[in-house]
N, C-alpha and C positions, 0 to 999 in steps of 0.2 A: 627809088634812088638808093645806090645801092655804093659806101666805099670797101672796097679791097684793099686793107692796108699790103703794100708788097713788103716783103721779109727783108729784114736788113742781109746786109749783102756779108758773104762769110768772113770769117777774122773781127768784124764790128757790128754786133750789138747795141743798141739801144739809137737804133737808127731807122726812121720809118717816111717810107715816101704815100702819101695818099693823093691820089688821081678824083679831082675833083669834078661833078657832071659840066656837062656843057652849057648848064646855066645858075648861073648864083644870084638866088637876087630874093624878095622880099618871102617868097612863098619857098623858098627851098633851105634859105640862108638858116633858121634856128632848129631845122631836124640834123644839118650837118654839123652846125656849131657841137650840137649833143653828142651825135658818131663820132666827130672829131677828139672830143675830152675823153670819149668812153674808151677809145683804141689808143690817147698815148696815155690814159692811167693806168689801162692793166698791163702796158709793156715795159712802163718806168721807161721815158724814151730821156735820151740826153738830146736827140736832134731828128725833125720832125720837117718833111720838108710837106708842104699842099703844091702840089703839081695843079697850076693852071692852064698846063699848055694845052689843053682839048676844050679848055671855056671859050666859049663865043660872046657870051653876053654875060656881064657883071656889073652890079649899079651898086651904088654905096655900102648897101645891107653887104656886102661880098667884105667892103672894106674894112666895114665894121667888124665884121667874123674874124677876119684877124687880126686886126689890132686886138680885139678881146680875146680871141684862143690862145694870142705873144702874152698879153696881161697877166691871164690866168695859169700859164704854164711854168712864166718866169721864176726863181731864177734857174730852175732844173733843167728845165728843157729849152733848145735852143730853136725857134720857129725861125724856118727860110722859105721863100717860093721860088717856082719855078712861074715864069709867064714869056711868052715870045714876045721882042720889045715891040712888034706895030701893032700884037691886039689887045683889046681893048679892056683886059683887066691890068696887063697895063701902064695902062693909060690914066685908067681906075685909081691905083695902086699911088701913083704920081700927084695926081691930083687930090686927092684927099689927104696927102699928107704921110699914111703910110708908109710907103718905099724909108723914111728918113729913117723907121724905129725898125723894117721889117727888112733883111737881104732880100732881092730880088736878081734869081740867076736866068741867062737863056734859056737852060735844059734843066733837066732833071739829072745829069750826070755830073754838072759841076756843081749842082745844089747840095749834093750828096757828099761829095770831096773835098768840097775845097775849105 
């Protein structure tokens, strides 16, 4: 497993979209929590967005990664997601309480912008 942070987009800096695998869950959730912390402390990011929208499956451990990557990056960096609203991160995201502390956009274009 492997993330690609993509490069923030020109004129802004300190902006990082990461494309999460297509499954988050007990066995994959604390190698990415680690790539996660490792790519927005050496970019000094102000806004970090995890693109869910290629996840198919997310069970708590997903939710918990972020509530805990928002925790630990606050107050520097500003943690959003991308997740498509009928799948099931989510859904995830909703139910665990998350979505209250965490923005959740459609795309990854308005996660980025807005």
């Amino acid at each position: 497993m492997t993330l690609l942070p993509t490069p923030s987009p020109p004129g802004e800096p300190g902006r990082t979209l990461l494309t999460l695998p297509p499954e988050v869950d007990l066995c994959t959730a604390p190698r990415l929590y680690a790539r996660i912390l490792s790519v927005a402390h050496a970019r000094r990011l102000r806004l970090l967005v995890l693109d869910l929208t290629r996840t198919r499956f997310m069970d708590s451990q997903g939710a918990h990664l972020i509530h805990d990557v928002r925790r630990l990056l606050r107050p520097h960096t500003e943690v959003r997601v991308a997740a498509l609203p009928d799948g099931l991160p989510s859904r995830v995201l909703t139910l665990t309480g998350v979505r209250r502390d965490v923005p959740v956009y459609e795309d990854t274009a308005a996660a980025l912008t807005s």
